[in-house]
N, C-alpha and C positions, 0 to 999 in steps of 0.2 A: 504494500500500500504506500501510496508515496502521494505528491502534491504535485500537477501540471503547474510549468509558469515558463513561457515565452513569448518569440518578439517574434511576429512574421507569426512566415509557416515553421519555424523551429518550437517545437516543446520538448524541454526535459521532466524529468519527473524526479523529485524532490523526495529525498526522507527523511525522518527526523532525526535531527542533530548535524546534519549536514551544510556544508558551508554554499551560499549560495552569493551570487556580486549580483549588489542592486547598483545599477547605472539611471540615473536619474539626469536626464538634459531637458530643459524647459527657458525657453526665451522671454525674459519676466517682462523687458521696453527695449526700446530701439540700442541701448547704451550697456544692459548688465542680464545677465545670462547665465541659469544654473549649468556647470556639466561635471557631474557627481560623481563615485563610484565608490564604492562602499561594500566590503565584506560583512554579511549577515549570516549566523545560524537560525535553521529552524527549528522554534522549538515548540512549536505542536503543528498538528494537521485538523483538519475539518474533515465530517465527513461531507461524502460527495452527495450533492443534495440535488444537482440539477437546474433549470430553469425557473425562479423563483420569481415572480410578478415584473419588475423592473429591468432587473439583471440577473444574470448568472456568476455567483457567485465563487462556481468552480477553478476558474481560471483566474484567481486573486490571489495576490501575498497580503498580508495585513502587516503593516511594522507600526512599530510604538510611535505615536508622535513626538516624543524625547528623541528618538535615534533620529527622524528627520530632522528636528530641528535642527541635530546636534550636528546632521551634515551639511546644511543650510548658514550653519553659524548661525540660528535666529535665537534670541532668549525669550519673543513671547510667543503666544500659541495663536495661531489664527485660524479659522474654520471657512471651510467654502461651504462642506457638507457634512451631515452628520445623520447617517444609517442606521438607523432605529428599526429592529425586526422582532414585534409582538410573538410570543409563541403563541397567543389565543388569539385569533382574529376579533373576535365579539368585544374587549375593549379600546381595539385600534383607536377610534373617534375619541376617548377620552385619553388617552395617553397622548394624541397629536394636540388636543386641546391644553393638556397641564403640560406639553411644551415649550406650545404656545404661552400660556403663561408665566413659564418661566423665563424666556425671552422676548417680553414685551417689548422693551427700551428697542429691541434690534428689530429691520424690517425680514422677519424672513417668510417662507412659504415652505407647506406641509403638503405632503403629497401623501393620502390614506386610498390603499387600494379599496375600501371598500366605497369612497366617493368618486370613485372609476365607474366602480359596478352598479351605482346607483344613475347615475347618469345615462350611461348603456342604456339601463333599464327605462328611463324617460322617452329615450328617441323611441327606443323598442313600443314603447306601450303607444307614443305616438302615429309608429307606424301601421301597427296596429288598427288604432282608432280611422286612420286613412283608408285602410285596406277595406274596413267594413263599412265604409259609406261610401265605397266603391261600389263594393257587393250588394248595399242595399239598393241603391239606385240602380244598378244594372238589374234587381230583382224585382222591383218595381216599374221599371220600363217594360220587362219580359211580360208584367201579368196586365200590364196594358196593353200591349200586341196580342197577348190570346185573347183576351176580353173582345179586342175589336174586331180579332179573327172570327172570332164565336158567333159575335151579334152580327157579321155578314153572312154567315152562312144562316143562321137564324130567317136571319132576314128575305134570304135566295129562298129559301123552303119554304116562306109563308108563300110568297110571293104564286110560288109553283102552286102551293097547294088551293090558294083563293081562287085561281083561271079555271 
């Protein structure tokens, strides 16, 4: 058992305690520019989980934000992202809400797959609603063409039968 991690179409597979070189290059402005390289051990694995709402999480290393900073030279900690994975889906909305809360002062945004799934579910039920007043009115035109069908023949037959 070991951990996939590469660049391209190269992957190796990772075991634990094993040394692995993270190369970090990132162009921060026109003037200054990360290009990093850094011997890491791993020291756990994940198991392999697959396709999980967002991302897939397979193909990740996770390092300490202290190691990066420490190869960044940065002393404070700054956040672009922060991946929060409920094991119960059913309090997702309140855990995005108390962290919302706890990050008021900052502008950030919460992405809960269950306000995915509820959305879906709007167009859906809209679509829905479309489709059947589709159907009614194509049902209702239908039982006006026999109706009118009817009373002309109705009507042919009196006609034959009064002469």
């Amino acid at each position: 058992m070991g951990y996939k991690a590469g660049i391209g179409n190269e992957t190796a597979v990772v075991g634990l305690g094993e040394n692995v070189t993270l190369i970090i290059t990132a162009q921060v402005n026109s003037t200054f520019a990360y290009n990093l390289t850094r011997q890491l051990r791993a020291a756990g694995l994940m198991e392999e989980g697959g396709t999980a709402g967002i991302t897939n999480f397979d193909y990740w290393a996770f390092v300490p934000t202290r190691t990066i900073l420490e190869m960044c030279n940065e002393t404070e900690e700054k956040y672009r992202i922060i991946l929060v994975k409920a094991s119960d889906p059913k309090p997702s909305e309140q855990v995005a809400k108390d962290i919302e809360a706890q990050f008021e002062k900052y502008s950030i945004s919460i992405l809960v797959p269950s306000s995915f799934m509820r959305q879906v579910d709007r167009v859906l039920n809209l679509l829905q609603i479309f489709l059947m007043t589709v159907a009614s009115v194509s049902l209702l035109v239908a039982g006006i063409g026999i109706m009118n069908v009817m009373t002309v023949s109705v009507m042919e037959r009196t006609e034959k039968l009064a002469c």
